[in-house]
PDB file of N, H, CA, C and O in Angstrom:
ATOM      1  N   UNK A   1     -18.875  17.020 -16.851  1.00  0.00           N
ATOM      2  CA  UNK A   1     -18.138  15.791 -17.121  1.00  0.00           C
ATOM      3  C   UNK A   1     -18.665  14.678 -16.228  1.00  0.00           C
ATOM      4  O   UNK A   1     -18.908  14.692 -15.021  1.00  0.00           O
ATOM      5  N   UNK A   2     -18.755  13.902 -16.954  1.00  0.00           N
ATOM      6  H   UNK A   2     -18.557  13.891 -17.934  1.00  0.00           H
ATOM      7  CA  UNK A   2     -19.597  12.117 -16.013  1.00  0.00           C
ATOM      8  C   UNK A   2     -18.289  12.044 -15.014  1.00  0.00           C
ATOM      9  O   UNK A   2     -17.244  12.645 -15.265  1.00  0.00           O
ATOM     10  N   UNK A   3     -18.494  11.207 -13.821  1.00  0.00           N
ATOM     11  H   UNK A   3     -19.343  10.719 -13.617  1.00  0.00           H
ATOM     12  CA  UNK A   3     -17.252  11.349 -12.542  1.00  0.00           C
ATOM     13  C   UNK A   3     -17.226  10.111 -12.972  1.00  0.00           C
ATOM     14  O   UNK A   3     -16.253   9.742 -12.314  1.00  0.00           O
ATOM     15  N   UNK A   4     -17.713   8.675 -13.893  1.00  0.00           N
ATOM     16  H   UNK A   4     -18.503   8.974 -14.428  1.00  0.00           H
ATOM     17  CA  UNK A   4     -16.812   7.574 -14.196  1.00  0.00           C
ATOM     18  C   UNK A   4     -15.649   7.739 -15.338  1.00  0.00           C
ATOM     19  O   UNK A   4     -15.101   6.684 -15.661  1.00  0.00           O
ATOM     20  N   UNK A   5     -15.248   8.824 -15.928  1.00  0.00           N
ATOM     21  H   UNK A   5     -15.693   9.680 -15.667  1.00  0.00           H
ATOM     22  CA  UNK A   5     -14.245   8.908 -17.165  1.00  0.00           C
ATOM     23  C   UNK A   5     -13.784   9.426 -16.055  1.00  0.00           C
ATOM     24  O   UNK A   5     -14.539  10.361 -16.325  1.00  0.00           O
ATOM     25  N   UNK A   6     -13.299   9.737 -15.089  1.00  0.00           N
ATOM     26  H   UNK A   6     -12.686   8.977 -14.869  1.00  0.00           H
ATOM     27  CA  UNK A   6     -12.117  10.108 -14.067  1.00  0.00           C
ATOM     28  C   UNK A   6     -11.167   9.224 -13.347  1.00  0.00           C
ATOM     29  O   UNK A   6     -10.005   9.372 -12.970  1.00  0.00           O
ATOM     30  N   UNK A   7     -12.591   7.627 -13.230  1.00  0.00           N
ATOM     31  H   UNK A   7     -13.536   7.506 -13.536  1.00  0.00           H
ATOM     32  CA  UNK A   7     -11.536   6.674 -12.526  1.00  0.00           C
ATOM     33  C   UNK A   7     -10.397   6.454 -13.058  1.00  0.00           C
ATOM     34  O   UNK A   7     -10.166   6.626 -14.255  1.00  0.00           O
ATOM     35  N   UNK A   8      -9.341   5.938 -11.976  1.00  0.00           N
ATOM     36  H   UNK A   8      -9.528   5.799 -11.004  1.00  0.00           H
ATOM     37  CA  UNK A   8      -8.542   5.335 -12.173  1.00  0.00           C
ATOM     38  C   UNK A   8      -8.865   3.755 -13.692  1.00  0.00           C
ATOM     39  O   UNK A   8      -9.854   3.220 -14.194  1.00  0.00           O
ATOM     40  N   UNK A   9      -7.667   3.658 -13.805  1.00  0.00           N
ATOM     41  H   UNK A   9      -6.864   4.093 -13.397  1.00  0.00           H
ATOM     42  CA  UNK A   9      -7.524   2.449 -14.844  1.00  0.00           C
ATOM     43  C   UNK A   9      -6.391   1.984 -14.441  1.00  0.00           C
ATOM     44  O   UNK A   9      -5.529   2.684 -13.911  1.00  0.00           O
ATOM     45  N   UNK A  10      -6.258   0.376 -14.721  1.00  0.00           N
ATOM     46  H   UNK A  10      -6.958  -0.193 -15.152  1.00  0.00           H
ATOM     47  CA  UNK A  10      -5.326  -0.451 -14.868  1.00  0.00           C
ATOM     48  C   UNK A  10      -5.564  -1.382 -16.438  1.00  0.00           C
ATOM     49  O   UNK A  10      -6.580  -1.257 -17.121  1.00  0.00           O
ATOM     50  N   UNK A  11      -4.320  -2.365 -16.819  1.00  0.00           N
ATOM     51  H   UNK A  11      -3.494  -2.467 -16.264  1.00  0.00           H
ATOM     52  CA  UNK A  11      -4.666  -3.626 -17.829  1.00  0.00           C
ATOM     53  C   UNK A  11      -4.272  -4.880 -17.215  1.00  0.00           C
ATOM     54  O   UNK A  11      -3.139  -5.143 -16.813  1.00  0.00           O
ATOM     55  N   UNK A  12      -5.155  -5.534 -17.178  1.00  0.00           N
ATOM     56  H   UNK A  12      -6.075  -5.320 -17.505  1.00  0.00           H
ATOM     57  CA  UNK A  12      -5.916  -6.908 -16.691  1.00  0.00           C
ATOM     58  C   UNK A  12      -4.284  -7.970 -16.874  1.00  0.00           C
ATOM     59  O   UNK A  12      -3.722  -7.010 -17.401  1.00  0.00           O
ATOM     60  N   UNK A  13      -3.873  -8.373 -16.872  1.00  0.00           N
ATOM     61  H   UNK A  13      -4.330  -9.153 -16.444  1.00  0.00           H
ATOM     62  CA  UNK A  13      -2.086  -9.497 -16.526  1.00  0.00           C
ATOM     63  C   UNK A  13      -2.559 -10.191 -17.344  1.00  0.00           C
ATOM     64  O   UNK A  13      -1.797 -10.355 -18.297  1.00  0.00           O
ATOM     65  N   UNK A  14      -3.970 -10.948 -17.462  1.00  0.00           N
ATOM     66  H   UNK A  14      -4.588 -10.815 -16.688  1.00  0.00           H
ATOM     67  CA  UNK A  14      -4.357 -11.899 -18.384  1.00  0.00           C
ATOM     68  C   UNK A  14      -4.574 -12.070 -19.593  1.00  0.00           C
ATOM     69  O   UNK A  14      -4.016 -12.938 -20.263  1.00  0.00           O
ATOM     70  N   UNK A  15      -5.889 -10.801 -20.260  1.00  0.00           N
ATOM     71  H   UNK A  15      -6.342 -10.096 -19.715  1.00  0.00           H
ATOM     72  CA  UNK A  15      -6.598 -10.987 -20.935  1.00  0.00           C
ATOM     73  C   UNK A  15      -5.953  -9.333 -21.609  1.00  0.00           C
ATOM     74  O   UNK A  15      -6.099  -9.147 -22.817  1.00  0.00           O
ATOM     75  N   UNK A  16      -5.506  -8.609 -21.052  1.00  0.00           N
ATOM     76  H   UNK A  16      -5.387  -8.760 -20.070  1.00  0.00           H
ATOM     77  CA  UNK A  16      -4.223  -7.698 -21.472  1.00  0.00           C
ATOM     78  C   UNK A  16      -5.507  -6.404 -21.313  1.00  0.00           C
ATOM     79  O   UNK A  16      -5.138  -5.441 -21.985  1.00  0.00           O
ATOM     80  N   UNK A  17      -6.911  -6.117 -20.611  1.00  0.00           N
ATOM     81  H   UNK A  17      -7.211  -6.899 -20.065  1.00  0.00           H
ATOM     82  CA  UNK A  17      -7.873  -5.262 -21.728  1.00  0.00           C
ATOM     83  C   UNK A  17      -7.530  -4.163 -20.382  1.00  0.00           C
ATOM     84  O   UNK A  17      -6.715  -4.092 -19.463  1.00  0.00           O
ATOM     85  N   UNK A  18      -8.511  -3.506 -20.822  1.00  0.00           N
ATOM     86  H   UNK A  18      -9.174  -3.563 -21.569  1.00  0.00           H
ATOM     87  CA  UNK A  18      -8.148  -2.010 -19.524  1.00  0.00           C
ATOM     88  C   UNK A  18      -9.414  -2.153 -18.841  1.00  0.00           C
ATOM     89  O   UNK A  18     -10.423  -2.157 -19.547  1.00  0.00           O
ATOM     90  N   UNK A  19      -9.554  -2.290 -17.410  1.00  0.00           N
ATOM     91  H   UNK A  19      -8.735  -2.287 -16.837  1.00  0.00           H
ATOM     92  CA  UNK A  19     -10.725  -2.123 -16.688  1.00  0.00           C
ATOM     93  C   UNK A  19     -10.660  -0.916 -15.246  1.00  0.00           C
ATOM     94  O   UNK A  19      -9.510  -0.768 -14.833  1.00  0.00           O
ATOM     95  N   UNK A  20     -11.539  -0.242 -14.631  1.00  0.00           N
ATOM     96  H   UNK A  20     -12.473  -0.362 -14.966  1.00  0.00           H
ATOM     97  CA  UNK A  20     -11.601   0.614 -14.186  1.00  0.00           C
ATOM     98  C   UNK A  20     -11.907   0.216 -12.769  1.00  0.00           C
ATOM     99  O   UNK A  20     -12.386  -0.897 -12.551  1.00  0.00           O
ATOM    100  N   UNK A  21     -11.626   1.169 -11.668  1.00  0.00           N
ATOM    101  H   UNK A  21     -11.236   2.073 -11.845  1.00  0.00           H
ATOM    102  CA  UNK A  21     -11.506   1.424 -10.251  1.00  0.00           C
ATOM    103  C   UNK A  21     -13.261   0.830 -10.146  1.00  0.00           C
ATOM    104  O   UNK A  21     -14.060   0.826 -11.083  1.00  0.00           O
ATOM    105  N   UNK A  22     -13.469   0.456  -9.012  1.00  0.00           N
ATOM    106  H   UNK A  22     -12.820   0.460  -8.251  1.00  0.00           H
ATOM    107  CA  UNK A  22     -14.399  -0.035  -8.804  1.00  0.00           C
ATOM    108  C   UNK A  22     -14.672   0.082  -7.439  1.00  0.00           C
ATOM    109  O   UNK A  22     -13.541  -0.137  -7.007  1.00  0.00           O
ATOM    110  N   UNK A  23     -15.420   0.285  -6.375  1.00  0.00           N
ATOM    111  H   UNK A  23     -16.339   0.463  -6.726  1.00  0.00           H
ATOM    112  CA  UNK A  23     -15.749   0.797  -5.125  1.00  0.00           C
ATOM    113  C   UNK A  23     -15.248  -0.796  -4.267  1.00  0.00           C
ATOM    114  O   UNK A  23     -14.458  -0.724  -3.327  1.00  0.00           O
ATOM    115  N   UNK A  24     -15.739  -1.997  -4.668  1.00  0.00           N
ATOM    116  H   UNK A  24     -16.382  -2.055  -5.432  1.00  0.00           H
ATOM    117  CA  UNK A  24     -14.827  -3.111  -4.057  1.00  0.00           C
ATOM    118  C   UNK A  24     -13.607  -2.857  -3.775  1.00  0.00           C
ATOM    119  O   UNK A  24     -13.025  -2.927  -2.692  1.00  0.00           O
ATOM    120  N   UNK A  25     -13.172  -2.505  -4.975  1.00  0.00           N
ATOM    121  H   UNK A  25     -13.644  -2.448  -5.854  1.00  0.00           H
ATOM    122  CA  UNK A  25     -11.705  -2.163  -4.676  1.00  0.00           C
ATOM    123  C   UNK A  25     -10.795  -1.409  -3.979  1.00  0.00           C
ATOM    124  O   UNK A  25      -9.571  -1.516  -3.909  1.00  0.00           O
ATOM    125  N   UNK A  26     -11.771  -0.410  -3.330  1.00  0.00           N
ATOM    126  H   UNK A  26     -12.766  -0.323  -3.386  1.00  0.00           H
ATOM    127  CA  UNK A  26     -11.331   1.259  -2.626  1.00  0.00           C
ATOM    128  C   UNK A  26     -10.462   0.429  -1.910  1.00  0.00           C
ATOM    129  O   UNK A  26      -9.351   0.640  -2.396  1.00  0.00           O
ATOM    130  N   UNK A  27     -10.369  -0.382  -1.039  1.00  0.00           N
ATOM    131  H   UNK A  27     -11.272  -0.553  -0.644  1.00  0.00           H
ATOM    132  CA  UNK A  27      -9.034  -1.271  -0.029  1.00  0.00           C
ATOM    133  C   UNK A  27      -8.248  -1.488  -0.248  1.00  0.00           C
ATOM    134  O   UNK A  27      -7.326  -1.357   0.556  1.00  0.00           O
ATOM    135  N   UNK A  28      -8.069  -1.950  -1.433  1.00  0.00           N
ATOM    136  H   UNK A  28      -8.818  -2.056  -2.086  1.00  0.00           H
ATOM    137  CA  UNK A  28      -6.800  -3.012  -2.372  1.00  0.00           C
ATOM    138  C   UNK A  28      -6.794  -2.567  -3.762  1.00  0.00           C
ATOM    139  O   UNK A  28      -6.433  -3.460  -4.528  1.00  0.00           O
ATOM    140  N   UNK A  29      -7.035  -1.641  -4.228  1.00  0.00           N
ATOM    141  H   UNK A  29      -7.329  -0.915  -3.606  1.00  0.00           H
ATOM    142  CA  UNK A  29      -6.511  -0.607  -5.967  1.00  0.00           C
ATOM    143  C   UNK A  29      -5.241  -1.434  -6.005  1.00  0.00           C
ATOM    144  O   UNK A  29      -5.186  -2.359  -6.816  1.00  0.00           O
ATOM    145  N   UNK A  30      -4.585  -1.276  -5.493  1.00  0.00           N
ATOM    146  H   UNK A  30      -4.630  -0.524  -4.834  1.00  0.00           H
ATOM    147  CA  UNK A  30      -2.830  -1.366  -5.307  1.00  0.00           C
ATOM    148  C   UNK A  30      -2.822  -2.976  -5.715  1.00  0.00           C
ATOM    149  O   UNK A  30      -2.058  -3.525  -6.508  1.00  0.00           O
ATOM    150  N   UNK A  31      -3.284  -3.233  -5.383  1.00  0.00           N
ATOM    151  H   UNK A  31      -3.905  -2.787  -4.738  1.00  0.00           H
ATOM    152  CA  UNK A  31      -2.823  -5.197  -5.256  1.00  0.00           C
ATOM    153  C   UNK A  31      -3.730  -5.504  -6.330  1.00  0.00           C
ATOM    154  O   UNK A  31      -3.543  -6.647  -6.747  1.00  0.00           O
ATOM    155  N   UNK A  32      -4.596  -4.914  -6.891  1.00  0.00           N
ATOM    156  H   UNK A  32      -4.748  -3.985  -6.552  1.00  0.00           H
ATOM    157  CA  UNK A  32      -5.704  -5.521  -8.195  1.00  0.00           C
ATOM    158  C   UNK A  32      -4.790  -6.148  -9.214  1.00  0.00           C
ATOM    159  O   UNK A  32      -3.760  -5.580  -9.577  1.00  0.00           O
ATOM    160  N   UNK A  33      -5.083  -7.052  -9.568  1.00  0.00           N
ATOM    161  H   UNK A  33      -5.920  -7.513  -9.273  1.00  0.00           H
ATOM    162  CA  UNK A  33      -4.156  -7.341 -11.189  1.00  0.00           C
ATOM    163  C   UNK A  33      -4.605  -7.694 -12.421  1.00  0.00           C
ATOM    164  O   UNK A  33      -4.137  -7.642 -13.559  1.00  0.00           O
ATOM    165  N   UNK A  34      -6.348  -8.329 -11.579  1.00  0.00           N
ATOM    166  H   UNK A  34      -6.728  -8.371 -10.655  1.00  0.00           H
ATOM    167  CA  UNK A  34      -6.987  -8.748 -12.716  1.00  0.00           C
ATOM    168  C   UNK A  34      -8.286  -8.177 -13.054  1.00  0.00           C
ATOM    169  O   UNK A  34      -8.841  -7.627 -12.103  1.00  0.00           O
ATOM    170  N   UNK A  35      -8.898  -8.164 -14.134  1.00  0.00           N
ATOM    171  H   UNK A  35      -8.448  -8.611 -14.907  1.00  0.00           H
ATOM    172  CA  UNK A  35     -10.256  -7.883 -14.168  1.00  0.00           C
ATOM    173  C   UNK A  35     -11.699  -8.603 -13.673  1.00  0.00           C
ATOM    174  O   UNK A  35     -12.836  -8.173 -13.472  1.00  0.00           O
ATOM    175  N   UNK A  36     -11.136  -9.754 -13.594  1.00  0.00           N
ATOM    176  H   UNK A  36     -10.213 -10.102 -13.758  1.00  0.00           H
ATOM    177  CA  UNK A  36     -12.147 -10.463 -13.380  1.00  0.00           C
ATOM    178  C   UNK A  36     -12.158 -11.274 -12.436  1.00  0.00           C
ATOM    179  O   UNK A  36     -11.652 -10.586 -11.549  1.00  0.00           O
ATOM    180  N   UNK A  37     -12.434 -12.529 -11.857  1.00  0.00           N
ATOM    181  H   UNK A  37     -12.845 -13.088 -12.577  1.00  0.00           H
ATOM    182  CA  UNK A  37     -12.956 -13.487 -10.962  1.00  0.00           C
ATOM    183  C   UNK A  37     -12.418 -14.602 -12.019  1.00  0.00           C
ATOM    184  O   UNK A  37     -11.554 -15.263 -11.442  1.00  0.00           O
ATOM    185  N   UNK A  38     -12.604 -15.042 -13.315  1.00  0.00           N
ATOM    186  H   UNK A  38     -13.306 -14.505 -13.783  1.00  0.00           H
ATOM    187  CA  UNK A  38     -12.487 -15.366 -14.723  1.00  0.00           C
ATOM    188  C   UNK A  38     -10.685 -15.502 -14.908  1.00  0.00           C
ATOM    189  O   UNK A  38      -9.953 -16.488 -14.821  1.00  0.00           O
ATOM    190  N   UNK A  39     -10.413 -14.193 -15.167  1.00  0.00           N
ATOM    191  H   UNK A  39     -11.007 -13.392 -15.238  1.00  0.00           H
ATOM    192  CA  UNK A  39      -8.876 -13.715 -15.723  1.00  0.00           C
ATOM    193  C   UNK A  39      -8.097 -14.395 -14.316  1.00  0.00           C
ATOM    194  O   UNK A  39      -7.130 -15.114 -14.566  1.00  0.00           O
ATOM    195  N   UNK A  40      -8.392 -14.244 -13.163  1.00  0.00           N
ATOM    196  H   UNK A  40      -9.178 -13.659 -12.960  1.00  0.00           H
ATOM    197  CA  UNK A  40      -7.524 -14.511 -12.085  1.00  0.00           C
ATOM    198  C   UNK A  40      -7.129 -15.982 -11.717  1.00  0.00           C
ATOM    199  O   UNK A  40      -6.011 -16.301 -11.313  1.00  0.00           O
ATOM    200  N   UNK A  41      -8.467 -17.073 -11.957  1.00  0.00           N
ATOM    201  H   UNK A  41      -9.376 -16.814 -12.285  1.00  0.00           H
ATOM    202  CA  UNK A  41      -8.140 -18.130 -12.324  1.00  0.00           C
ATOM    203  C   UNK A  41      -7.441 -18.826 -13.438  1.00  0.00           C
ATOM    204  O   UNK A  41      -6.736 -19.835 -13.412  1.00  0.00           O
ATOM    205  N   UNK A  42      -7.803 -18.047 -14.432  1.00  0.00           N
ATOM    206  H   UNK A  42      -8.375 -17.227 -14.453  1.00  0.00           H
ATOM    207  CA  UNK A  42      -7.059 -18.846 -15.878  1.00  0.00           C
ATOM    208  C   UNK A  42      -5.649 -17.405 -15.965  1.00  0.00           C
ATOM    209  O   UNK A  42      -5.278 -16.828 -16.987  1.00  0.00           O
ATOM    210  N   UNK A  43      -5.102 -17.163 -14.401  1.00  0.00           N
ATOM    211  H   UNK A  43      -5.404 -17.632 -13.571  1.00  0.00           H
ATOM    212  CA  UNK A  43      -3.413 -16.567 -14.736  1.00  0.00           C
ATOM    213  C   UNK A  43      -2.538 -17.282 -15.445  1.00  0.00           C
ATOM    214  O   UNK A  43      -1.863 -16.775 -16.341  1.00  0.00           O
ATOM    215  N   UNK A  44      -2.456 -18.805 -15.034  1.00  0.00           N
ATOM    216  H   UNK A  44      -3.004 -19.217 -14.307  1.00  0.00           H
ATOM    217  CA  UNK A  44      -1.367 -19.459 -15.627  1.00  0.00           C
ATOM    218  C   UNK A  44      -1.882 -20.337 -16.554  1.00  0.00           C
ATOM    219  O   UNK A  44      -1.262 -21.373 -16.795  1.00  0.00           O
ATOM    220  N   UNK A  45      -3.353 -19.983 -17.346  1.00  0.00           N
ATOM    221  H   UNK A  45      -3.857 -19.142 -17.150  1.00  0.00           H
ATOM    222  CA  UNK A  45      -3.190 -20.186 -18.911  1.00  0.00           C
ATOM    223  C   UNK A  45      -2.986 -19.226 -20.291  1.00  0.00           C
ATOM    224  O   UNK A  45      -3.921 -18.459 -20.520  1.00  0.00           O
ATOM    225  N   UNK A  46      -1.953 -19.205 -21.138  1.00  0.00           N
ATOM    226  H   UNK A  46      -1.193 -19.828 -20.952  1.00  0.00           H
ATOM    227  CA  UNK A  46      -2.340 -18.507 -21.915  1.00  0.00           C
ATOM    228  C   UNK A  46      -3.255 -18.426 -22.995  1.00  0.00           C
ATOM    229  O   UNK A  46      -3.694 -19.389 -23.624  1.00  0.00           O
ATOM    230  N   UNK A  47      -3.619 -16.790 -23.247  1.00  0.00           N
ATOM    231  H   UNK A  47      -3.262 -16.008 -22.737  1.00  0.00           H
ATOM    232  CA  UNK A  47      -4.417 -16.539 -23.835  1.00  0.00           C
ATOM    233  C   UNK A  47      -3.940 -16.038 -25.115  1.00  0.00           C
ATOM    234  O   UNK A  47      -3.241 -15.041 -24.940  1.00  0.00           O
ATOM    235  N   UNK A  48      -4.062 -16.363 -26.334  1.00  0.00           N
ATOM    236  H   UNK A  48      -4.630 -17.173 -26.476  1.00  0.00           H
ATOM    237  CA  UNK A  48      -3.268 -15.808 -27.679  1.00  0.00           C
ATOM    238  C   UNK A  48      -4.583 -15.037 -28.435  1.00  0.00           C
ATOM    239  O   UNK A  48      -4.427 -14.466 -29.514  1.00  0.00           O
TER     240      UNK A  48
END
């Protein structure tokens, strides 16, 4: 079995999609909300 179909997953607050654990993240998993750099700026626009 590949060891990336094991990470963890979350869905992005913004853009609603599912993105995966990422080694940046090993510090702060917990506090992630968004997928992107992108999604985190445009939080308080919506997206339809």
């Amino acid at each position: 079995m590949h060891k990336k179909l094991t990470l963890p997953e979350k869905n992005c607050q913004t853009c609603k999609k599912n993105f995966f654990w990422r080694k940046k993240w090993q510090a702060c998993w917990e506090d992630v909300r968004y997928c992107s750099e992108r999604c985190r700026r445009s939080k308080n626009d919506s997206i339809s």
